[in-house]
N, C-alpha and C positions, 0 to 999 in steps of 0.2 A: 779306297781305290781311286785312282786318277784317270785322267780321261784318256792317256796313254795305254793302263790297262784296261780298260774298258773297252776302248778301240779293240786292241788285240783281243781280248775275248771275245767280243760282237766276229771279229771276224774267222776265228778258229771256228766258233757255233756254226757258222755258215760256211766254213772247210775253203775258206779264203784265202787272199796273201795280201799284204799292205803293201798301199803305194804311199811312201815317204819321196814329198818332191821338197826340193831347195828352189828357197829366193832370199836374193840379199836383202835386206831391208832397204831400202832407201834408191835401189837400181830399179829405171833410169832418174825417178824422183823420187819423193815421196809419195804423191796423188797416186804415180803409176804403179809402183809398187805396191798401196793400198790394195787398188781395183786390180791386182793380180793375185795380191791374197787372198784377201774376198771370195777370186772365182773358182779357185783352186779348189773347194768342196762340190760345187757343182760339176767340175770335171774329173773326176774320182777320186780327188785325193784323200788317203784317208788321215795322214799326219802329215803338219807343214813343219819345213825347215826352216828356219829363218834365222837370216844371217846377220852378226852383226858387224858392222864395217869396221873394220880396223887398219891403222895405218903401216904395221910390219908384219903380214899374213905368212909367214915362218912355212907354214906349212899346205898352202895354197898353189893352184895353176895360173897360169897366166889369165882364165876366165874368170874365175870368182876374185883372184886380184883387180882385174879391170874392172869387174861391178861395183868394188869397194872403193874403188879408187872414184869413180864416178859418184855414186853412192855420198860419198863425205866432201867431195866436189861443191854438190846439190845440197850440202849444209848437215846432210844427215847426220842423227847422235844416238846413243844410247838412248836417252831419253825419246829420243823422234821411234826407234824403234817398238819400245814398249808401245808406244803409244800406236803403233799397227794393230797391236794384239788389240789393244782395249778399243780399238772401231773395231777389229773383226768381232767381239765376244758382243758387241752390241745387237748381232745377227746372229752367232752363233755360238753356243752355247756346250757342242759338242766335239768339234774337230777339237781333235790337240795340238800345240803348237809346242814344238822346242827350239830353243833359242840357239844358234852355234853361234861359234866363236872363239874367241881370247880370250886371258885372264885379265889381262891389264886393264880392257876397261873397267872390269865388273871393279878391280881392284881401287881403281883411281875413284870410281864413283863411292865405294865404301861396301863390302859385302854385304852387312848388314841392312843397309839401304834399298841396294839393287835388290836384296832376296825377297824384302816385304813389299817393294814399286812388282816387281815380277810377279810374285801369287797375287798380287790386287790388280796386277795388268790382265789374270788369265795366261800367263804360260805356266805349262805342264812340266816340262822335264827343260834339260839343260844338256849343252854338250861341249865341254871345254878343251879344247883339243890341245893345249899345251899345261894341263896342271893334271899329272901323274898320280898314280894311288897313293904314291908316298905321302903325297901332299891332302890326304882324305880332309883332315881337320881344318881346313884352309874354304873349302867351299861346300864339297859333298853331303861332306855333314849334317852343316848347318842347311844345305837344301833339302836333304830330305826332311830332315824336322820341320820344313817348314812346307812339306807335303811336294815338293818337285820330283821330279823325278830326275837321275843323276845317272846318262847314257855316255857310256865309256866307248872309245874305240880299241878294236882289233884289228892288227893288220899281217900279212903276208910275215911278217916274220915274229910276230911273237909267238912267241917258242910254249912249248907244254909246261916248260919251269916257268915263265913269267904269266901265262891265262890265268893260273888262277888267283894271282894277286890284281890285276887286270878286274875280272870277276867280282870279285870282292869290293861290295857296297855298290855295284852295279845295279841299278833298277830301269822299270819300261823298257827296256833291249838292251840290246847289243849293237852297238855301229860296227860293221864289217868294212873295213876300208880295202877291196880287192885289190889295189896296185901297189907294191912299193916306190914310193917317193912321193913325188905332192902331185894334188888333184886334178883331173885333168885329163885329157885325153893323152893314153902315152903315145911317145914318138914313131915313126913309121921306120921300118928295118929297113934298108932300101932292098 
């Protein structure tokens, strides 16, 4: 069991809801984003987001683009990211973190690598927003083997023929992405 299930169990027992918040790693520095981590469990959060900056966010708003962009700015790296996890687990031991993101970096750093630096960092699940189920053997896989948890998104239009491939090798949740198009506040109808 992972600490993603765990969380959700703990809080179905107690007839709860989970607050999943997002932070980029590395917005507005490193330090600062630390000590927003950190505090993020004493302000109810029950699982962190944690983003990793990337330089062509495909599928991003113009906010979590400006964070990224500041973010890698301020020097931040994959490497600087994990490395949030492993001062947070050095206090805590139970919130879960999952990592979002892109492929490309995990890719350029080497799968194999990133998946054994990430379960020795302390993150839980993973959430890769541009590598499709087709592509399971590519990362999914090899994470859950290696005990992550591997959180898919669903959005506004996938259709009842594509959920359940979607689903499939889906663990820790479900990312529900309520808007179509990138993230973000949508535009105001006049």
């Amino acid at each position: 069991m992972t600490r993603i299930d765990a969380k959700f169990a703990k809080l179905r027992a107690e007839g709860r809801k989970g607050f999943v918040a997002y932070v980029m790693g590395g917005d507005p520095d490193y330090e600062t984003s630390l000590e927003i981590v950190k505090g993020l469990p004493a302000a109810g959060v029950d699982v962190i987001e944690l983003g990793m900056p990337f330089t062509d966010p495909m599928a991003d708003g113009p906010t979590i683009q400006l964070a990224g962009q500041r973010a890698l700015a301020q020097g931040q790296t994959l490497e600087k990211t994990l490395q949030i996890v492993r001062e947070l687990r050095k206090d805590d031991n139970e919130t879960p973190v999952v990592m979002m993101g892109y492929y490309n970096p995990i890719y350029s750093r080497g799968v194999d690598k990133f998946l054994v630096d990430a379960k020795e960092a302390g993150v839980d699940g993973l959430i890769v927003v541009d590598l499709p189920p087709e592509e399971d053997d590519e990362l999914c896989i090899p994470a859950q083997k290696m005990g992550l948890n591997f959180i898919r998104l669903a959005t506004p239009t996938t259709d009842d023929k594509r959920l359940p491939k979607v689903l499939t090798n889906t663990s820790g949740f479900v990312y529900y992405v309520s808007i179509t198009g990138i993230t973000g506040r949508p535009k105001r109808v006049p």
